[in-house]
N, C-alpha and C positions, 0 to 999 in steps of 0.2 A: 192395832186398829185395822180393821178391815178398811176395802179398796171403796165400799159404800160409807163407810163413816167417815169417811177422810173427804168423800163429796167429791170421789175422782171416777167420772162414770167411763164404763168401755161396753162396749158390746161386742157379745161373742160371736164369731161366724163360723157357717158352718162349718169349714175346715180345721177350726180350731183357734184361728186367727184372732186376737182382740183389737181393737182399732180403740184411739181413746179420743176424746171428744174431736178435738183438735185437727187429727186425722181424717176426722169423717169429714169434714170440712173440706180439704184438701184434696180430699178421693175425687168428689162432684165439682171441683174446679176445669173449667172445661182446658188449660192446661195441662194438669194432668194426664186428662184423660187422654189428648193429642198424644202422650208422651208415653203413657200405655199402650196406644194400640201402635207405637213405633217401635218398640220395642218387643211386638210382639210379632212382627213381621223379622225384625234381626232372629229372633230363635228360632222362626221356623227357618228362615235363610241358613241356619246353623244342623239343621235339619233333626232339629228337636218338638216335642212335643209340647204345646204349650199348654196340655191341661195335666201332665204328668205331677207327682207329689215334686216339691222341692221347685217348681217353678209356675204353679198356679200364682201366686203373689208376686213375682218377681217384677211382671212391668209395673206394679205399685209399687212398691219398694224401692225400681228403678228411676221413677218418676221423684220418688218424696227424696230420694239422695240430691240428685241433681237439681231440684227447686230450692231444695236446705243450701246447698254446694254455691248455690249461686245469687242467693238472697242479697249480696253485698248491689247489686244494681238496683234493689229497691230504697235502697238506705243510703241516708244525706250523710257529708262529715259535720256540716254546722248543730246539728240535731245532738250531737255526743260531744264537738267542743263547747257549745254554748252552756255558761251557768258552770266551765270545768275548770276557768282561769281563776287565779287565786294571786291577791296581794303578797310579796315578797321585795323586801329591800336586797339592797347590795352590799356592800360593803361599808361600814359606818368611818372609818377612819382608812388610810394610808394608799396605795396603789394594788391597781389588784383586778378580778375578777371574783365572783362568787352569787349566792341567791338569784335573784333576780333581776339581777344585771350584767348578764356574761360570764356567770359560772358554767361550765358543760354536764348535761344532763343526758347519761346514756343509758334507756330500758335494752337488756341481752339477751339473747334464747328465747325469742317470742316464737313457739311453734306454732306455724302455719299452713294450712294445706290451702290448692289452688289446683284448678280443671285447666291443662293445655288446650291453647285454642289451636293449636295445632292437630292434637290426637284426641283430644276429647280424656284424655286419662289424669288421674290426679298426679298431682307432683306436692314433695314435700319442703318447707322451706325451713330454715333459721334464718330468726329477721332480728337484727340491732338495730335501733332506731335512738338518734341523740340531736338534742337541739339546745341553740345557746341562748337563754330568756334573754327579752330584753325586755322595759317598758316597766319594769321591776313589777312582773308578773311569773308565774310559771302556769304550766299544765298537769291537772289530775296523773298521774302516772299513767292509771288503767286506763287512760283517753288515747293514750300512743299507742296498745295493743288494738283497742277499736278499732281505729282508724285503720293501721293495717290492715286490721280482717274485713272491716268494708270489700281493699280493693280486692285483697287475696278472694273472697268470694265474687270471682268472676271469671269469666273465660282470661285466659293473661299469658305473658309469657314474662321471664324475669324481669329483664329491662326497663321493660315498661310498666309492673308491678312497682319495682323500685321507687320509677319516676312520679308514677301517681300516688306513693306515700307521701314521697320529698313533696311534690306541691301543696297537697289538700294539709297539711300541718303546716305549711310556712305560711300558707293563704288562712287555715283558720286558728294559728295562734300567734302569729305575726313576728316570730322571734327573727333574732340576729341572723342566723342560718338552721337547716336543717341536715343532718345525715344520715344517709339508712343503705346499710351495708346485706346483702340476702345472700344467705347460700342455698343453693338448689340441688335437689336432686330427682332424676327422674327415672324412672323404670327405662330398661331397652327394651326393642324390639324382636324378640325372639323368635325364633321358628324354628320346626322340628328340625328342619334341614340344617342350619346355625350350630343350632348345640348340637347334634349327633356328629358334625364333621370337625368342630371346634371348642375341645374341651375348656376352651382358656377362655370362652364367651364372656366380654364384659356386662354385666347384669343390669348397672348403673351408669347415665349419664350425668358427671357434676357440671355444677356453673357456679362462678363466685362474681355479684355485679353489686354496682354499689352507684348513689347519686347524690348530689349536694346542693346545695341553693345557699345563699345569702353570703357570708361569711366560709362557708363551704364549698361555694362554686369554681373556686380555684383549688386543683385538685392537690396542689403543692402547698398550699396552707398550712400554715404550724397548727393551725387545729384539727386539723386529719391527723397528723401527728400523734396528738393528744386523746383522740378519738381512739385510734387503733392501736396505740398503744394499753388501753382498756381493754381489750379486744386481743390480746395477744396469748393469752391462756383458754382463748374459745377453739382457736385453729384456725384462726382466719389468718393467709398468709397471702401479705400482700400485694407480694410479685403476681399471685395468680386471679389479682381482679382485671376480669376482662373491661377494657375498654369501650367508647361508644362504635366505636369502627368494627370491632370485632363478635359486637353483639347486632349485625346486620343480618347475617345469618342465621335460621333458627335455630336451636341450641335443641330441637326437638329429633330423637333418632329418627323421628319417620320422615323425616326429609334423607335419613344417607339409606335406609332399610332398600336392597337391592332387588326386591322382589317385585317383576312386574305384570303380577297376576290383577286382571282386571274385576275389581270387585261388583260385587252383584248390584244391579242400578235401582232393584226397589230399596233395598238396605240402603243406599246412598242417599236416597230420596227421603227415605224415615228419618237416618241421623239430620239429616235438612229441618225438617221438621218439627226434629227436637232442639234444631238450634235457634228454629222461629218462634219453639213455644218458651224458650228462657228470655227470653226479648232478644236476643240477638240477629241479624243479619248475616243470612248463610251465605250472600254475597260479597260481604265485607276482606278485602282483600286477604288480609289475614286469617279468614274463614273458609276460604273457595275449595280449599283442598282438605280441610277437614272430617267432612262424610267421609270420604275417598280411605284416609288415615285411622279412622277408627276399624270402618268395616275390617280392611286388612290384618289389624288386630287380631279383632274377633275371631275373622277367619282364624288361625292357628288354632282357636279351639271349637274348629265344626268336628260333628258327628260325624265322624268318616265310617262306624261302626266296623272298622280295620280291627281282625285278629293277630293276635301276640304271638309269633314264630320264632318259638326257643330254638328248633334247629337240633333237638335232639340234647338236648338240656335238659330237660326235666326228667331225673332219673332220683330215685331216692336214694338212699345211706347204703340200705340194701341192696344194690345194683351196683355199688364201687367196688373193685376187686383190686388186692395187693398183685403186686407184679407177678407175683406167683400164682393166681386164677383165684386166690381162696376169697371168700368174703371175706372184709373186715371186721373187727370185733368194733361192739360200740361204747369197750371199757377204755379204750386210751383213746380220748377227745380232748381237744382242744377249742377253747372260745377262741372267735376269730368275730372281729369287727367289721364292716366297711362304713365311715361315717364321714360327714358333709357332703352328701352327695346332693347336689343344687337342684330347684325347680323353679320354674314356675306357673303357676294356675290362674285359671277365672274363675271366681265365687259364681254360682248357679244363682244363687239368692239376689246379689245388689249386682253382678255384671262388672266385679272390680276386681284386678289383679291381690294374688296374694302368691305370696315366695317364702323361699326360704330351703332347709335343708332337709334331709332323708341319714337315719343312722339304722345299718341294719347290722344284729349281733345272732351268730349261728353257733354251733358247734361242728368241728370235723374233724375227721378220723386223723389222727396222727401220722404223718410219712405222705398224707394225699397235699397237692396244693389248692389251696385258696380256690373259687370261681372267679374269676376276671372281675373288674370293679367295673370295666366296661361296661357289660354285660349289665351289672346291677343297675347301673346308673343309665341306662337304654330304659331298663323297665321303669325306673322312675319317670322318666319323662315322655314315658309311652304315657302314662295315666295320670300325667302332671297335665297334661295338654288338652284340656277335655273342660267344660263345665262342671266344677267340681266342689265337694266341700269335705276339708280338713279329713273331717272322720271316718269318711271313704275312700278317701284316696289310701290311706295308713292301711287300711282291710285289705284293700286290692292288692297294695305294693305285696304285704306279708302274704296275702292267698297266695302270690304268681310266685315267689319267690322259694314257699314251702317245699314244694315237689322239687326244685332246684337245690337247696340248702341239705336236705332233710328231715323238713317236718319242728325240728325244734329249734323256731324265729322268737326275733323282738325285732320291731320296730317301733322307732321313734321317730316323731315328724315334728319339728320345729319352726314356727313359722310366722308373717307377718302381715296382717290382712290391713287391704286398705282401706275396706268399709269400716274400720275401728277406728279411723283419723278422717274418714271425709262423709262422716256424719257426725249425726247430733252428739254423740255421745265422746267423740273426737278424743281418743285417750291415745294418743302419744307413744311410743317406746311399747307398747304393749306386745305381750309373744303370746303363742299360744301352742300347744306341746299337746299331740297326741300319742299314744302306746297300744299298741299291738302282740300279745304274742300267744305262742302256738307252741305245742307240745311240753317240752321239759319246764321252758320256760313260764310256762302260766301253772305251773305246779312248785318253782325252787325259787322261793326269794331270796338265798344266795345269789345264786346266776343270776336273777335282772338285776341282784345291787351292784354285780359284778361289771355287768355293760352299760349301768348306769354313771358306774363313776369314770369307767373311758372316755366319755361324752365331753369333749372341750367344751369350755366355760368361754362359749366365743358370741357375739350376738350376729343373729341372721339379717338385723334390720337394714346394715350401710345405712343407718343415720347419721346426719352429721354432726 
């Protein structure tokens, strides 16, 4: 069935772009539009073109994430409990808990994604949420993922995500107690400077926070117990939940990020902007320093339009000589790999981080050593650092790398975009695997099955 008989209308634009009803709606929201032309002052700040292919549509794009991202401030919880409670007795005979009367009731692995009001950047959560009916009632199941995602769609930080789960379910289903235990994870703050001087850069910030109410509000309760004892095959470990004292601090890296480059004040003024057109308060104390923390982000990936200084590097196959002056032959080769070599990027498209790894497989002359992995992994995140998407970064790495290696590369880029979990589409665990190669290699499907199967079977996401 066509897109007309299905009675799903879009209109094409001229770039090629289709918008569907719904969308066009949303373009002419005078939101939006505040939030386009904020966004369109960060790229030039970035010292980009903003009618270039690849980011004509970007501050709409940019715009419909972030109103999607944050929809939970337009939405009640009473609107999704009401009409969700459901008759359940208890126990008919002996001593006990169960049903609807003090049995424990734990939803696991509710993936969630949520905007730091900190940095403005998404962070990813695992949310266990459990509550003990009383009134011999219970709640819809899928009413506890709701509710969560209410608060998760908002500016947040864990603690107080947590907290406003625990309340809005103990206030709208009235049970014994409530518990909701989150694990967080958040991107770090990277910079060229960071990773070029420390290879051991941690990529990831965790947090493990959790809050209680009724029956749950004493944190020594044999129903925590009970709770986390359910919870013990997720990896949730319990020495490592932070307390209320310890989650005073932001758990955000851009509060320890050392960098004290003062960012551009119209940029600061936009992200303002875009913090007043999601309803928010860019005053709100928890908000003061967040323009400030994004731009700095950003910054990392300005167009510095800096060229690539091999250093006398880029010398072909032909040009390596045996210790004895002679060229080498190019019958005794050896595949040589370098693989997991780390990045990270900003999608050009939605202005969202994406990560993940570099595998590069060459061949070389037998008796010569290796090229440095250093070296490889310099150039990765020479073109990791930039406004970028998947399929060009992969071309570039293998172009710069060709005249280095000898002309016959693979590259493979494996990776993990956040636009794929902080939009509509919000799929979870997803990877995405791009391939590159050049000379021997795009001609001998031997040799790519051969550096295909070196390739650890590891995942790039640190999910938790």
């Amino acid at each position: 069935m066509g897109v007309l008989d299905g009675g799903h209308f879009c209109l094409e634009l001229e770039n090629g772009m289709k918008l569907d009803a719904s969308e066009l709606g949303l373009e002419k929201e005078p939101e939006t539009i505040v939030i386009e032309d904020a966004v369109k002052v960060l790229l030039q700040g970035l010292g980009e073109d903003v009618n270039r292919e690849g980011l004509k549509k970007t501050p709409f794009r940019v715009a419909k994430a972030l109103r999607e991202g944050t929809r939970g401030y337009k939405q009640k919880v009473k609107d999704i409990v009401q009409g969700a409670l459901f008759p359940e007795v208890g126990l008919h005979d002996g001593v006990g808990h169960a049903g609807g009367a003090g049995g424990l009731v734990i939803v696991r692995d509710l993936d969630l994604f949520s905007y730091c009001e900190s940095c403005l950047l998404p962070f990813q959560v695992k949310c266990h949420v459990g509550y003990v009916p009383s009134g011999q009632r219970v709640v819809g199941l899928s009413k506890l993922s709701r509710v969560a995602d209410i608060f998760a769609k908002r500016l947040q930080d864990p603690q107080r995500l947590a907290d406003d789960v625990c309340s809005a379910l103990h206030h709208g289903i009235k049970p014994a107690g409530v518990a909701v235990i989150l694990q967080c994870l958040h991107i770090h703050f990277p910079n060229l400077e960071s990773v070029f001087l420390n290879s051991k850069h941690q990529g990831w910030v965790k947090v493990l926070v959790s809050s209680g109410s009724g029956v749950f509000e004493n944190e020594n309760a044999d129903v925590w117990s009970d709770f986390l004892g359910l919870l013990k095959f997720r990896g949730v470990a319990v020495e490592k939940i932070l307390t209320r004292d310890s989650t005073n601090q932001s758990w955000c890296p851009s509060y320890s990020s050392s960098e004290l480059v003062v960012p551009n004040h119209g940029m600061v003024a936009a992200v303002a902007s875009i913090l007043r057109s999601l309803g928010e308060d860019p005053l709100r104390e928890e908000l003061v320093e967040t323009p400030s923390h994004f731009v700095r982000w950003l910054m990392n990936f300005q167009n510095t339009k800096l060229e690539m200084k091999l250093n006398g590097f880029a010398c072909g196959r032909t040009d390596l000589l045996k210790p004895s002056g002679e060229v080498c032959s190019h019958n005794n080769e050896q595949m040589h790999s370098e693989l997991n070599l780390s990045f990270c990027s900003q999608c050009e498209h939605h202005l969202l981080p994406f990560h993940g790894v570099v595998h590069i497989g060459y061949f070389f002359p037998e008796g010569f050593n290796p090229i440095g992995k250093s070296l490889l992994q310099s150039i990765v995140h020479f073109y990791g650092f930039k406004l970028q998407v998947q399929e060009r970064l992969t071309r570039q790495i293998a172009e710069t790398v060709s005249p280095i290696l000898g002309g016959d590369i693979m590259v493979v880029v494996e990776a993990n975009h956040t636009c794929m979990i902080s939009r509509g589409i919000e799929k979870f665990g997803s990877n995405t695997a791009t391939i590159a190669v050049l000379g021997r290699f795009s001609t001998d499907p031997a040799a790519r099955a051969m550096f295909l199967q070196s390739i650890p079977n590891s995942t790039t996401s640190g999910i938790l």
